[in-house]
C-alpha positions as CSV (number, residue, x, y, z in Angstrom):
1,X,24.3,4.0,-6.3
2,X,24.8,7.1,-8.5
3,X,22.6,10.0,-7.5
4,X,22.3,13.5,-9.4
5,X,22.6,16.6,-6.8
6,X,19.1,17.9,-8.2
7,X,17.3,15.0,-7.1
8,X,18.8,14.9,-3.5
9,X,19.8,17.9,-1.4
10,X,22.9,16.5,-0.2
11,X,22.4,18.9,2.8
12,X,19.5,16.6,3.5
13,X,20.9,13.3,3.6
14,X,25.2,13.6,4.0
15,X,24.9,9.6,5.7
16,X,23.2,8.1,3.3
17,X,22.5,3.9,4.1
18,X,23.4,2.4,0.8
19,X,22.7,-0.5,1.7
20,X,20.4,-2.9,-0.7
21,X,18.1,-5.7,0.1
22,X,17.9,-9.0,-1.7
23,X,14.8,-9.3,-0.7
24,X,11.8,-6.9,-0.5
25,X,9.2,-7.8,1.8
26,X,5.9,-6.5,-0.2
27,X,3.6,-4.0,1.2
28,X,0.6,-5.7,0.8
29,X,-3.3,-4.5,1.1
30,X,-4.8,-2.6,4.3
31,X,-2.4,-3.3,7.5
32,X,-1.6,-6.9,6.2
33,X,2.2,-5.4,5.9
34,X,2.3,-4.7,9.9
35,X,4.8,-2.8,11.6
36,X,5.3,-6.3,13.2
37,X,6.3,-7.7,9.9
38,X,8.4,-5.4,8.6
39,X,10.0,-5.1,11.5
40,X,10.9,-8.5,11.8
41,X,12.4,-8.7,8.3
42,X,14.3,-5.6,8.4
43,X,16.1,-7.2,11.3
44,X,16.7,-10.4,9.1
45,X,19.0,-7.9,7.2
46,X,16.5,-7.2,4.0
47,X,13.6,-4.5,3.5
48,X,10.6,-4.8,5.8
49,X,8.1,-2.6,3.9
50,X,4.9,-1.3,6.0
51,X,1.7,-0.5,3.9
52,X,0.8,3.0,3.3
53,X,-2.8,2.3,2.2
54,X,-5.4,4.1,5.0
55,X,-3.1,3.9,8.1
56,X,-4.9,7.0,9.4
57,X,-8.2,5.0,10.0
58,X,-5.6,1.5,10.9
59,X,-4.3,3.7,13.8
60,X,-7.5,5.2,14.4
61,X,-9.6,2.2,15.2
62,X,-6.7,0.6,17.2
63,X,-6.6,3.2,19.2
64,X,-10.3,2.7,19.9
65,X,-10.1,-0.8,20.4
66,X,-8.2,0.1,23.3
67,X,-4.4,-0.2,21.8
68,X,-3.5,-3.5,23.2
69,X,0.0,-3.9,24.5
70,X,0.4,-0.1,24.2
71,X,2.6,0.0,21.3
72,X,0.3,2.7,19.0
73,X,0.9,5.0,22.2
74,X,4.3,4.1,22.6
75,X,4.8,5.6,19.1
76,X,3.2,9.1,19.6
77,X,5.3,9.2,22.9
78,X,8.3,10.4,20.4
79,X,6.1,12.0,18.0
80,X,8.4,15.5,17.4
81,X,4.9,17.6,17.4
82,X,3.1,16.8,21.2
83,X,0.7,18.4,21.1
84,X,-0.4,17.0,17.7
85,X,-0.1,13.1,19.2
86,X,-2.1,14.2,22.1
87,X,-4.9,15.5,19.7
88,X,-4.9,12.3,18.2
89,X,-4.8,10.4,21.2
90,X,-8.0,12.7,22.7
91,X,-10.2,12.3,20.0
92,X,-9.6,8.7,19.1
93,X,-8.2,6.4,22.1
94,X,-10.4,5.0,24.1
95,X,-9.2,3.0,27.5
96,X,-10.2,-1.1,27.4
97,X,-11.3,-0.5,23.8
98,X,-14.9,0.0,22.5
99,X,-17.9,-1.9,23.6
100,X,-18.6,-4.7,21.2
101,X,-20.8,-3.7,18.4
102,X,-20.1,-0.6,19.2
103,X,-19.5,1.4,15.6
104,X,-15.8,2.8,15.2
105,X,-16.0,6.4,15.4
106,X,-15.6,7.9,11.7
107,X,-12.2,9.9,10.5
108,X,-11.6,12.7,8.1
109,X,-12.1,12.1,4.4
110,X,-8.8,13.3,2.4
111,X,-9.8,15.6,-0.3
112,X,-8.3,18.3,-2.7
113,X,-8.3,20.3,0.5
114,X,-8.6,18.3,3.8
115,X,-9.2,19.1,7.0
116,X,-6.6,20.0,10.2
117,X,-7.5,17.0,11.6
118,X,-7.5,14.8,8.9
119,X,-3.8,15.9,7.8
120,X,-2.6,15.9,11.5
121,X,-4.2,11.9,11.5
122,X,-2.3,10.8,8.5
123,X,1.0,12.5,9.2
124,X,0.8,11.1,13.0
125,X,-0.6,7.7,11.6
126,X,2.3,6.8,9.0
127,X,4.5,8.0,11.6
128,X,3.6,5.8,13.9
129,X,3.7,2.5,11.5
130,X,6.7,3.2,10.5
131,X,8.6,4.1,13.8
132,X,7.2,0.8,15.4
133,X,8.8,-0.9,12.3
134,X,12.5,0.9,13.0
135,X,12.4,0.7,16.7
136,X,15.5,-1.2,18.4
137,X,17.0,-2.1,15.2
138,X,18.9,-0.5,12.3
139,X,17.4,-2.4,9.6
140,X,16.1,-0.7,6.4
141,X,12.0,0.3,6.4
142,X,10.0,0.9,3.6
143,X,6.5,2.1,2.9
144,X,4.2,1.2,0.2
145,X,2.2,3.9,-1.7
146,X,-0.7,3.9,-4.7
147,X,-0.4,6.1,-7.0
148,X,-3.7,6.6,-7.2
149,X,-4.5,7.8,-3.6
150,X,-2.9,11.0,-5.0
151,X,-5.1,12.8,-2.3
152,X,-3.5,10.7,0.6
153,X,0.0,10.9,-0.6
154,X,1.7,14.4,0.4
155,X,0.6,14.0,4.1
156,X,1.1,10.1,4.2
157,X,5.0,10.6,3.2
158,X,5.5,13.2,5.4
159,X,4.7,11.4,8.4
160,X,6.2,8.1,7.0
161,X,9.7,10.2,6.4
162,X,8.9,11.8,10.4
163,X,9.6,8.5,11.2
164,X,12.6,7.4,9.4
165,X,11.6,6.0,6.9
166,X,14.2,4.6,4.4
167,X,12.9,4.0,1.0
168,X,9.3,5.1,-0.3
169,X,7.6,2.7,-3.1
170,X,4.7,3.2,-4.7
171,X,2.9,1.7,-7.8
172,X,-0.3,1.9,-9.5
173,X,0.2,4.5,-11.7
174,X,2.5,6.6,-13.4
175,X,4.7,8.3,-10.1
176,X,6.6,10.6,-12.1
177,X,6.4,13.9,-9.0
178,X,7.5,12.1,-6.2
179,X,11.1,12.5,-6.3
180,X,10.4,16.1,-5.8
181,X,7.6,15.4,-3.2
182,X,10.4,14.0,-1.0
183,X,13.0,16.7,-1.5
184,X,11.0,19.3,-0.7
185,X,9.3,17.3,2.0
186,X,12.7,16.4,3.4
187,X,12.9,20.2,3.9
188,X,9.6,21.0,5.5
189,X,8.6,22.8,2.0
190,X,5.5,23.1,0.9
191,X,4.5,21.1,-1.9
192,X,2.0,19.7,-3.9
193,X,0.7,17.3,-6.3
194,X,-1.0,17.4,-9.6
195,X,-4.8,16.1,-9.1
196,X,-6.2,13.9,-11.9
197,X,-10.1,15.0,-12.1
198,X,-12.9,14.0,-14.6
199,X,-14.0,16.6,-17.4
200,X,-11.1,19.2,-15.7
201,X,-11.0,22.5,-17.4
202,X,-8.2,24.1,-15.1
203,X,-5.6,22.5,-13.2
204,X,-6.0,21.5,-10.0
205,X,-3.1,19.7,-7.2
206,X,-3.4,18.4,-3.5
207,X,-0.7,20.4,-1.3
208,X,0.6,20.3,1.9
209,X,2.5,22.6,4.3
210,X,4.6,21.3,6.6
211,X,5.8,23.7,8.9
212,X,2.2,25.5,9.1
213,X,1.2,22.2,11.0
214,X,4.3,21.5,12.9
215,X,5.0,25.0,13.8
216,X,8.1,24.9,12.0
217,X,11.6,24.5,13.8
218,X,12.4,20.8,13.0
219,X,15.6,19.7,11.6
220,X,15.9,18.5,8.0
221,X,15.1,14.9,7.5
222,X,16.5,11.7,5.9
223,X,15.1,12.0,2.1
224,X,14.3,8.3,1.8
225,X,15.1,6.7,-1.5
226,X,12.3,6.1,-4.1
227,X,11.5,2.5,-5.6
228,X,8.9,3.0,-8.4
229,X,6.7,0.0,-9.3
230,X,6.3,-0.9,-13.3
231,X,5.2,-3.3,-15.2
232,X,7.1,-2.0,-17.9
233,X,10.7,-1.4,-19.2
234,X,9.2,1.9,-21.2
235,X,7.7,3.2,-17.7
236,X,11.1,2.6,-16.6
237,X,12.7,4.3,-19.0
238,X,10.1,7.1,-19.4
239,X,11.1,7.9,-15.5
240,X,14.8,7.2,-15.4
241,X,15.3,9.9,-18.5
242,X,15.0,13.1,-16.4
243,X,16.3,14.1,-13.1
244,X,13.4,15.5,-11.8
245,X,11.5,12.1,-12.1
246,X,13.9,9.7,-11.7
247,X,13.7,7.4,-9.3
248,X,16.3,5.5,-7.2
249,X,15.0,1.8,-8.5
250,X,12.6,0.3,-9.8
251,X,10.4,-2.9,-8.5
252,X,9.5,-4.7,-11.8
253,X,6.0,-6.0,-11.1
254,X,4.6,-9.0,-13.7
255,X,1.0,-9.5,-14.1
256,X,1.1,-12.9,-11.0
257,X,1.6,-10.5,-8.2
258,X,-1.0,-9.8,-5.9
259,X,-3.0,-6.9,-5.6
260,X,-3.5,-4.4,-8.4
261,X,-2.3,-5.5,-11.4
262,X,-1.4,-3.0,-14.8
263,X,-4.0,-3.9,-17.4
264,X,-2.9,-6.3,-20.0
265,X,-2.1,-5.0,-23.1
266,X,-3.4,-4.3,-26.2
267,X,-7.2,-5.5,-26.6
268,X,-9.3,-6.8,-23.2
269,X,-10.0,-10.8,-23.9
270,X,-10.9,-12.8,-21.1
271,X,-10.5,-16.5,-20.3
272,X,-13.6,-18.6,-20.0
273,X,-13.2,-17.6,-16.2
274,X,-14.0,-14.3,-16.8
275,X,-10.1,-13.7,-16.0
276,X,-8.2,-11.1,-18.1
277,X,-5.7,-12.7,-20.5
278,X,-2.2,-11.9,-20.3
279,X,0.7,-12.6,-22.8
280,X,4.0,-11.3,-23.8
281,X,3.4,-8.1,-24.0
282,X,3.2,-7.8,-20.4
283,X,5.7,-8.6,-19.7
284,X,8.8,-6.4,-18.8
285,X,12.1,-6.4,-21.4
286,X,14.7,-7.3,-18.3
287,X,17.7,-6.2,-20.6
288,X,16.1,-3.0,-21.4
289,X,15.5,-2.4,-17.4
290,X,18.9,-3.1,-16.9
291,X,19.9,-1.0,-19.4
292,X,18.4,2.0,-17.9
293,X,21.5,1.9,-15.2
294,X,19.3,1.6,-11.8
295,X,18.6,-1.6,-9.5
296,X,15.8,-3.2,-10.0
297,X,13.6,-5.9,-8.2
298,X,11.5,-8.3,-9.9
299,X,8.1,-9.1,-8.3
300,X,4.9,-11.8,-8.9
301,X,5.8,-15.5,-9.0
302,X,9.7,-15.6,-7.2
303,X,8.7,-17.5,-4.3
304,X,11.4,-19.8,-3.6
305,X,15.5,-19.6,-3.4
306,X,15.9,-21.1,-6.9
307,X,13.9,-18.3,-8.3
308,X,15.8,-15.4,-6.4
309,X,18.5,-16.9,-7.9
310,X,17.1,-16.5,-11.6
311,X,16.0,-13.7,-10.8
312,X,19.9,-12.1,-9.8
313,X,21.2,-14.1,-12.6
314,X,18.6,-11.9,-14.9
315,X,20.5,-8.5,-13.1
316,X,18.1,-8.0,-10.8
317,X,19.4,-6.8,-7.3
318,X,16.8,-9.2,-6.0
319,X,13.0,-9.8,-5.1
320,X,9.7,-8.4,-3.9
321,X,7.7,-11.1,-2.4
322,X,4.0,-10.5,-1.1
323,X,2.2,-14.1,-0.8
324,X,5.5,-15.7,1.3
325,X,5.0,-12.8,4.0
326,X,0.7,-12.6,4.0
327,X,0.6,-15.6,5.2
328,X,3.4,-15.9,8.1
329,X,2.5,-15.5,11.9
330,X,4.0,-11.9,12.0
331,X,1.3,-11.0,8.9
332,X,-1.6,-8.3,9.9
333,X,-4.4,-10.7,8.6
334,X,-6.8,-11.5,10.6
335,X,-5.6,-14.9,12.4
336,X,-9.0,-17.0,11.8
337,X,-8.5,-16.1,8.1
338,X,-4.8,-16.4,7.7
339,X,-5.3,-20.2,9.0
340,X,-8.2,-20.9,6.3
341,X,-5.7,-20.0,3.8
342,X,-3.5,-22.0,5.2
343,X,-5.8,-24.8,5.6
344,X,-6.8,-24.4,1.7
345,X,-3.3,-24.1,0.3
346,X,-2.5,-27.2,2.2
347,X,-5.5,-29.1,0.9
348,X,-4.4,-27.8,-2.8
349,X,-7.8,-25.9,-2.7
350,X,-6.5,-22.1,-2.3
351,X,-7.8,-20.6,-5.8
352,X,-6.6,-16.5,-6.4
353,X,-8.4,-15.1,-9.4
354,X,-7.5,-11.9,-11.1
355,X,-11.2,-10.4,-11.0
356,X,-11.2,-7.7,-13.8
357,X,-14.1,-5.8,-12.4
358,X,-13.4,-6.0,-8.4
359,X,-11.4,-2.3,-7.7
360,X,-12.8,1.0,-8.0
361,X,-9.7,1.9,-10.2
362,X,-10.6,0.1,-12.9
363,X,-7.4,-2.2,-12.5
364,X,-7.7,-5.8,-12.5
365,X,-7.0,-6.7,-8.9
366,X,-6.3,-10.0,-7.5
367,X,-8.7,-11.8,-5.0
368,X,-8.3,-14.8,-3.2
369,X,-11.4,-17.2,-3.1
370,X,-12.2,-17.5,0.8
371,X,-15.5,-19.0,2.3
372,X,-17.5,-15.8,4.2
373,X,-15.7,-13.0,2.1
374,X,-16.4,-11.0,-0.4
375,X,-14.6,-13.3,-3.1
376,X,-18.2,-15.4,-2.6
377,X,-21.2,-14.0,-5.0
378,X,-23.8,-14.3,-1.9
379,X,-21.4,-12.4,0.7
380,X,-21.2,-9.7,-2.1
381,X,-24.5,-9.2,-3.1
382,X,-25.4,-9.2,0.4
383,X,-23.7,-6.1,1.2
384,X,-25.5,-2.5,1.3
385,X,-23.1,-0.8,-0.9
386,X,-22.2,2.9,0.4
387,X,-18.7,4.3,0.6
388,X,-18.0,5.7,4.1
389,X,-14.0,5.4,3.8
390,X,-13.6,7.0,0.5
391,X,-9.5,6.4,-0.5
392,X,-10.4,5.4,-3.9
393,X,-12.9,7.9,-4.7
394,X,-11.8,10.0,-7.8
395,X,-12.6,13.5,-8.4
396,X,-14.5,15.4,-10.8
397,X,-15.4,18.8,-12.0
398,X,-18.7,20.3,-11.4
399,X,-17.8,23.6,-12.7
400,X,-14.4,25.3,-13.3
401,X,-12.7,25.4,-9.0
402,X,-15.5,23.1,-7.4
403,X,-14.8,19.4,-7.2
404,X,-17.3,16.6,-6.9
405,X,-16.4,12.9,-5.4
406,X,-17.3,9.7,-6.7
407,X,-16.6,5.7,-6.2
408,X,-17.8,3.0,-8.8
409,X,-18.3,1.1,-5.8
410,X,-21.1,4.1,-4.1
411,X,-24.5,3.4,-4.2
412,X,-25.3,3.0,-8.2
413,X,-27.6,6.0,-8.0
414,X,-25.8,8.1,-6.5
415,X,-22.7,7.6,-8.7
416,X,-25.1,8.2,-11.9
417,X,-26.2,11.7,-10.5
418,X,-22.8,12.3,-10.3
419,X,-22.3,11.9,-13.6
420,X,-20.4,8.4,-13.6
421,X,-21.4,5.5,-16.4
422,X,-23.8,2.2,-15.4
423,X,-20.8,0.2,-16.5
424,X,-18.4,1.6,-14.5
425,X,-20.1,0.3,-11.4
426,X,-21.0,-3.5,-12.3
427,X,-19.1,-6.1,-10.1
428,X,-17.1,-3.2,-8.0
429,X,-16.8,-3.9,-4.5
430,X,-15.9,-2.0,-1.5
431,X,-11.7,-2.6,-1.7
432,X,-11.5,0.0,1.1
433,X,-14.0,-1.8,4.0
434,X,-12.9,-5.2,2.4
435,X,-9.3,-4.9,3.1
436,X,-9.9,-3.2,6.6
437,X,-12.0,-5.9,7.7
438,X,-9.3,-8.4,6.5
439,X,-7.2,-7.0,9.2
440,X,-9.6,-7.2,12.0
441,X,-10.7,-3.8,11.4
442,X,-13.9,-4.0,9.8
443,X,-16.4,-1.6,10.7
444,X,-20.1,-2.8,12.8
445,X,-23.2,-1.0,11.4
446,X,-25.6,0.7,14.2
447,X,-27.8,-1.9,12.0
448,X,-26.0,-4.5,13.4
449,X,-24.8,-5.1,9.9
450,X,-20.2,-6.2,10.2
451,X,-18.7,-5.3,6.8
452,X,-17.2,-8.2,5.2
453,X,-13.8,-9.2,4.2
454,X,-11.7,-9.6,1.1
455,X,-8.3,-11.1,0.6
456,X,-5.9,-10.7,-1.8
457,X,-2.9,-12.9,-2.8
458,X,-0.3,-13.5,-5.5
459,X,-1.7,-15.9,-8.2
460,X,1.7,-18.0,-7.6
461,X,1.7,-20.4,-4.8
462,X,3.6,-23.2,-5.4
463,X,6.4,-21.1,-3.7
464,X,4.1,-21.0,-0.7
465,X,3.1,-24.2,-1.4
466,X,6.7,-25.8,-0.8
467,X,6.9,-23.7,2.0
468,X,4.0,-25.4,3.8
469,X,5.4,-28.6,2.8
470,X,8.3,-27.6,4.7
471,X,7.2,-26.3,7.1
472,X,3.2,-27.5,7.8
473,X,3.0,-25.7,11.5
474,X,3.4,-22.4,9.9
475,X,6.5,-19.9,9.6
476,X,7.8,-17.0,10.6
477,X,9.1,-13.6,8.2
478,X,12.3,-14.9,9.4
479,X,12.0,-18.6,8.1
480,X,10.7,-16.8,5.1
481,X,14.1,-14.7,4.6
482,X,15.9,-18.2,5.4
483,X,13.6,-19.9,2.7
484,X,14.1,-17.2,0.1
485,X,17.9,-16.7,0.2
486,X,18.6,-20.7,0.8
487,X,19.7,-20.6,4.2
């Protein structure tokens, strides 16, 4: 694919793979897009994707719980910094895992400025995920990023593009600086990121330095290419117009998919669910993507061969699918609740709602109704709220160069005296905790208190649906490929 010389440092990647998927395995919540997964569909010949979202506290409480079958340490064994694995390995592993109960211990919280060891965990986490995903294969690995975890970002991709990573995606916002985030991080530069805080006066960015935490001395790496996620051809075209922001694709996201969803357009009306309504105007102008010269993927509701088709037919160089891959055996969800799903969609009973009031971000986010999870208005209201991970905290300005932290989702108190609206906070829930636990990852409270789980899903599953049908033992990422491209 075309590619201008001030977007890529040719010096950085003379070999590049131009190889491109048909199909784009989603990278989907906390962990629930394993290095397992990916892997397995990047050797099925299309893009296994990993998720970027908190793998520093993913790798951390593995590694507590003992890292069964070795493969976390396996990882560090080739990290190119040793000394920087082994730290991670001291302060976190722990041999035959943690007594049960037993709290996991906590990790750094990323911030405009974030600890030593909080960088060194993120940079040595994504690594990790992501060489597990490429190892013994030469299949194409992506990572999944949010936008809005601008704080995580810079140190996330770094690690991730340690690893070998071969395309960077990312959504949930407008990711116009990350084309130059992996140049200069292809390098070992320093660079940095404009931070969005509340009631700013100055400007503020996260940064990172590479080669004052590695010591400096590595060789340049593979720049990975960039897939941004939009739900809308003027995003698209809004990115594609300069070389500094353009990407190298886009994944064009419609308001079914799972996850976050862009808000609909034009004036909030809900359904007599309490669902946001979404209409035309959400949808993406396809001929005006096209028309913007890169490959795009479309993504929510293509499920099936015969929609992969439509979907090329439209000019799309293929799919991303989510729901197909969450629910196969290589998936990261936790097995107990990956077979309820599986039970429901079987029975016809598996209900996803698009729950305007769920995430922190304000984003409607999609949540899949399961019995013991947060989905269920009890299990909710049950739980202490307090936010102890913190990834989508936002910040604001106390006074011009000090920055405050706040989550809708904190304790409502504490949140006011920070300066955050009542609204703001009504129906939130703990997205960060949620999605760990749906992983098998959840924290336990000295209180004895577990934190419960929350699933989310595409609001398509007939796709899934004829999969089961098909297949009513379960499938693999594998049969899913096969299922997808008609095979």
């Amino acid at each position: 694919m075309p590619v201008s010389p001030s977007t890529r440092p040719t010096a950085v990647s003379p070999a590049l793979d131009t190889r491109l998927p048909v199909v784009i395995q989603g990278g989907m919540g906390v962990a629930v897009s394993s290095w397992q997964l990916a892997r397995s569909v990047a050797q099925a010949g299309q893009l296994g994707v990993v998720s970027g979202t908190a793998l520093d506290v993913v790798i951390a409480r593995r590694l507590q719980d003992g890292d069964e079958g070795g493969d976390v340490r396996r990882a560090l064994e080739q990290f190119p910094v040793p000394a920087m694995a082994q730290r991670m390995l001291s302060r976190y592993f722990i041999e035959d895992g943690r007594a049960p109960g037993q709290p996991y211990h906590p990790v750094p919280k990323l911030g405009v400025t974030t600890s030593v060891e909080g960088l060194e965990l993120s940079i040595v986490a994504n690594y990790a995920e992501v060489w597990l995903a490429k190892e013994g294969h030469d299949g194409l690995v992506g990572i999944n990023f949010l936008e809005k975890l601008q704080m995580a970002t810079p140190s996330a991709a770094y690690g991730a593009m340690l690893g070998g990573v071969d395309f960077v995606l990312m959504g949930a916002g407008i990711p116009a600086e990350i084309p130059q985030l992996l140049n200069k991080l292809a390098l070992h530069q320093a660079c940095s990121l404009d931070l969005d805080v509340a009631g700013a006066t100055i400007d503020y960015a996260v940064g990172l330095d590479p080669e004052a935490l590695t010591g400096g001395g590595l060789a340049p790496l593979l720049r990975p290419r960039f897939l941004a996620i939009v739900s809308a051809h003027v995003l698209a075209a809004y990115l594609a117009r300069d070389d500094s922001t353009r990407p190298d694709g886009f994944v064009v996201e419609g308001p079914r998919a799972g996850g976050h969803n862009a808000p609909a357009r034009g004036r909030p009306v809900l359904d007599d669910d309490g669902q946001p309504v979404f209409g035309p105007r959400d949808e993406a102008d396809l001929a005006k993507v096209a028309a913007v010269g890169l490959p795009f993927w479309l993504a929510g509701g293509y499920s099936t061969a015969a929609q992969v088709a439509q979907a090329r037919e439209a000019g799309a160089a293929g799919v991303q699918v989510g729901t197909l891959f969450a629910l196969c055996e290589e998936s990261g969800l936790d097995p107990a609740i990956r077979k309820e799903l599986i039970s429901d969609l079987g029975a016809g009973a598996l209900k996803v709602r698009t729950d305007p009031l769920a995430s922190p971000t304000g984003f409607p986010f999609k949540v899949a109704t399961v019995p013991g999870t947060m989905s269920e208005a009890d299990v909710y209201a049950a739980r202490p709220r307090l936010c102890d991970l913190s990834y989508l905290r936002t910040a604001y300005e106390r006074e011009p160069g000090n920055l405050g932290y706040r989550c809708p989702a904190e304790p409502v108190h504490m949140y006011l005296k920070k300066g955050g609206d009542l609204e703001a906070t009504v129906g939130r829930k703990c997205l960060c905790n949620g999605l760990t636990a749906g992983v098998g990852l959840g924290q336990d409270r000295r209180d004895g208190y577990s934190e419960p789980p929350i699933v989310t899903l595409g609001a398509d599953l007939e796709g899934v649906a004829q999969m089961l049908a098909e297949m009513p033992g379960g499938w693999t990422a594998v049969e899913a490929v096969d299922h997808l491209l008609g095979r």
